[in-house]
C-alpha positions as CSV (number, residue, x, y, z in Angstrom):
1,X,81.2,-21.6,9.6
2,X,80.3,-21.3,5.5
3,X,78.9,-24.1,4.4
4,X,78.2,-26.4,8.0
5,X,74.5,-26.3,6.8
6,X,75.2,-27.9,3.8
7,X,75.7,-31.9,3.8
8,X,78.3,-33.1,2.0
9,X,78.3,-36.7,0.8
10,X,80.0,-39.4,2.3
11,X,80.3,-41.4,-1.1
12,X,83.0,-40.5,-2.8
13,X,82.9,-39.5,-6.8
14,X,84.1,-42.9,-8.0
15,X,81.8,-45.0,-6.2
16,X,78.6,-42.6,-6.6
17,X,79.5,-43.4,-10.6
18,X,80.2,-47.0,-10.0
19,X,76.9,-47.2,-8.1
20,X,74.7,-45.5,-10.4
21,X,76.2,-47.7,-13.1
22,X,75.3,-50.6,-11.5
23,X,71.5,-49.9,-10.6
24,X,71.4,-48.5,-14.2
25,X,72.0,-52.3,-15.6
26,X,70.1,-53.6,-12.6
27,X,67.1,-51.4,-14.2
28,X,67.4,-52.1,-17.3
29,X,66.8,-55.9,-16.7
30,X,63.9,-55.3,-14.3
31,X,62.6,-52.9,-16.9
32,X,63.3,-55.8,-19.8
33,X,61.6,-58.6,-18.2
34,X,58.6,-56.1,-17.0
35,X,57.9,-54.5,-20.2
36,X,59.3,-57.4,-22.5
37,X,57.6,-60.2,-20.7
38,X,55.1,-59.7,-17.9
39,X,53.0,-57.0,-19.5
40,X,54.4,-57.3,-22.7
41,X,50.8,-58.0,-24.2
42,X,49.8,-54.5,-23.4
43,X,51.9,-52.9,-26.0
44,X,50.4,-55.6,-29.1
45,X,46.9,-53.7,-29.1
46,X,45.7,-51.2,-31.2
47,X,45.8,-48.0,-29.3
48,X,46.0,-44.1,-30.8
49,X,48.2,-43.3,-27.6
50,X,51.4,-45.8,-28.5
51,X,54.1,-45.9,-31.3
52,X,53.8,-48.4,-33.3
53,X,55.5,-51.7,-32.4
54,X,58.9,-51.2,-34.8
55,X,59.1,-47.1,-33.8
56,X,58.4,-48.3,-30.2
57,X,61.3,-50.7,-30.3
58,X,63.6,-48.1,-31.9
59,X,63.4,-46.1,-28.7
60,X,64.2,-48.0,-26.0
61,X,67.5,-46.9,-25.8
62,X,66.0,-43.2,-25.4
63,X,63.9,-44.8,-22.4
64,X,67.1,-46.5,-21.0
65,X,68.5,-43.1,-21.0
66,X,65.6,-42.4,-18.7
67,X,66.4,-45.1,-16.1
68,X,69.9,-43.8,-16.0
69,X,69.1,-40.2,-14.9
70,X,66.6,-41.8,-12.7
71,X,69.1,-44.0,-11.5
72,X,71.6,-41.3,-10.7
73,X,68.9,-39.6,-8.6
74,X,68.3,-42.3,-6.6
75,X,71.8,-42.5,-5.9
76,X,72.1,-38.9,-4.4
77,X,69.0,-38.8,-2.5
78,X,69.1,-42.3,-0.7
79,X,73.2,-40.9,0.2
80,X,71.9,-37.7,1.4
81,X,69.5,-39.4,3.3
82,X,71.5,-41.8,4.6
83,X,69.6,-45.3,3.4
84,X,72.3,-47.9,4.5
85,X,71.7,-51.4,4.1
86,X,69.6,-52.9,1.6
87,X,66.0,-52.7,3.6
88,X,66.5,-49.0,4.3
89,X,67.1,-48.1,0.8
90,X,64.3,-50.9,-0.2
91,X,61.7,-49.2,1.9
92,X,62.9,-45.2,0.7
93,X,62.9,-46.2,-2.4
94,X,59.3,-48.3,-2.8
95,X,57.9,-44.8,-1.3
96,X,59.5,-42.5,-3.6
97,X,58.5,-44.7,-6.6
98,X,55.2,-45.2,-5.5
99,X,54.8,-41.5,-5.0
100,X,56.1,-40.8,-8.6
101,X,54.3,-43.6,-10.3
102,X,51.1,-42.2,-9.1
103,X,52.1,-38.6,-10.3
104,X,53.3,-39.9,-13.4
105,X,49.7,-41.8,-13.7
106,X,47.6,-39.9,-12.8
107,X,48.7,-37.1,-15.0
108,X,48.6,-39.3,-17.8
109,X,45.5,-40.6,-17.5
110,X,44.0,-37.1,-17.1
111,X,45.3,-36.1,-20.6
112,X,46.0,-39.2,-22.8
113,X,44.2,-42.1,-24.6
114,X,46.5,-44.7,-22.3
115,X,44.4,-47.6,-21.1
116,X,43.9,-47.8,-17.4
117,X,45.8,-51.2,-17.5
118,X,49.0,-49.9,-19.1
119,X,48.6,-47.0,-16.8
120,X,49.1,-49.9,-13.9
121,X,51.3,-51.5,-15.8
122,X,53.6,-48.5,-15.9
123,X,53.1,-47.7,-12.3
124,X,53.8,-51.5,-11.1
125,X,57.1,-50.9,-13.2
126,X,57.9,-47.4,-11.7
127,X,57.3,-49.0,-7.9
128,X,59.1,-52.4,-8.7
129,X,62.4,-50.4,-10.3
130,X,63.0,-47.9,-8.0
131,X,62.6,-50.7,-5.1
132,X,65.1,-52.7,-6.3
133,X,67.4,-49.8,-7.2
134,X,67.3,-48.8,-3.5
135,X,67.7,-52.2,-2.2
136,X,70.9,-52.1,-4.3
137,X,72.1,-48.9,-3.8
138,X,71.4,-49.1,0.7
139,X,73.6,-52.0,-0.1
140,X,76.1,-50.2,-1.9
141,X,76.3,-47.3,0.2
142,X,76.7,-49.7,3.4
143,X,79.3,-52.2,2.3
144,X,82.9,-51.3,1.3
145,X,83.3,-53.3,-1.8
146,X,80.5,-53.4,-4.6
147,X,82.8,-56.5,-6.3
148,X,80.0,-59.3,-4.5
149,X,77.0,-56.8,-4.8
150,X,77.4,-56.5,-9.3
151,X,78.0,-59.9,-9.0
152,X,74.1,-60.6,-7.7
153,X,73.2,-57.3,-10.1
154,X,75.0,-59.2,-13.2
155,X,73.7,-62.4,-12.5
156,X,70.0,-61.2,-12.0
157,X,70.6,-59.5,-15.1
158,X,71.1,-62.2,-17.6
159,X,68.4,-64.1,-15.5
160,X,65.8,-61.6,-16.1
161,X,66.7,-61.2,-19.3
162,X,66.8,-65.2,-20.2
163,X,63.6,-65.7,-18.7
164,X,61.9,-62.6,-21.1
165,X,63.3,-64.7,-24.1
166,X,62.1,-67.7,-22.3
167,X,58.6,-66.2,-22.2
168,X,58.8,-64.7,-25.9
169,X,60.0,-67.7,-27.4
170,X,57.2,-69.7,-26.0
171,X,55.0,-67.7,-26.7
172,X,53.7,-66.6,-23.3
173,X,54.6,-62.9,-24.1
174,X,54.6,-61.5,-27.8
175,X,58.0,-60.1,-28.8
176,X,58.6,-57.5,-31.9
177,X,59.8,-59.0,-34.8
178,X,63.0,-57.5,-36.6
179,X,63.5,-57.4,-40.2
């Protein structure tokens, strides 16, 4: 028959949406507490290859755009692959960051200024993100209601993000100054 080779999803519309909502937020507060407070010390220096600070800060929202296409991705491929439960889509996930965080890396570093430890930085991140996100989505995808599951993405959310405020205001990561 037409089409038997092709796999449809067994996710419907709604919940791929609601999904990739939710490891979009989760993301987002991995990527906050990351960039904002573990390595936030990397983006203070002088360096011809970053924005400064206050242009830098001005774009996040561009790079949050980023993690939702990203995001969405992740979604399809860990359906169409069939990552159920949250170690399976843990495990798919680490892999397929890892292997794009080295890509992503390693063709930076062959054509930019970027110092090697930002380079890390950003491929720690890449790995870390995408881990989560398929710890979250295997989850997701296995479980009928996600009510339980954004309540542990929510929560984590407003802890990673306390904690990077935590950091900044005690001075154990630098933080942009507005105004």
């Amino acid at each position: 028959m037409p089409g038997e080779d092709q796999r449809e999803s067994s996710t419907p519309r709604k919940r791929y949406v609601q999904l990739w909502l939710l490891v979009w937020v989760a993301m987002i507060g991995v990527d906050f507490f990351l960039h904002g407070g573990i390595f936030a010390a990397l983006y203070v220096q002088d360096s011809p290859f970053l924005l400064p600070a206050m242009e830098a800060f001005r774009r996040i929202p561009i790079g949050y755009l980023a993690l939702l296409a990203s995001a969405g991705l992740l979604v399809w491929i860990l359906d169409q692959a069939a990552a159920r439960g949250w170690r399976k889509g843990l495990v798919m996930a680490l892999c397929l960051g890892a292997v794009m965080g080295i890509s992503f890396t390693f063709g930076l570093y062959s054509i930019s200024t970027a110092r090697p430890q930002l380079l890390a930085a950003w491929f720690v991140v890449q790995v870390v993100e995408m881990a989560i996100a398929g710890a979250i989505i295997g989850q997701g995808l296995l479980v009928h209601s996600l009510r339980r599951l954004a309540f542990a993405v929510v929560i984590g959310f407003i802890l990673l993000f306390a904690i990077t405020i935590a950091l900044q205001s005690a001075g154990l990561a630098p933080s942009v100054r507005i105004g």
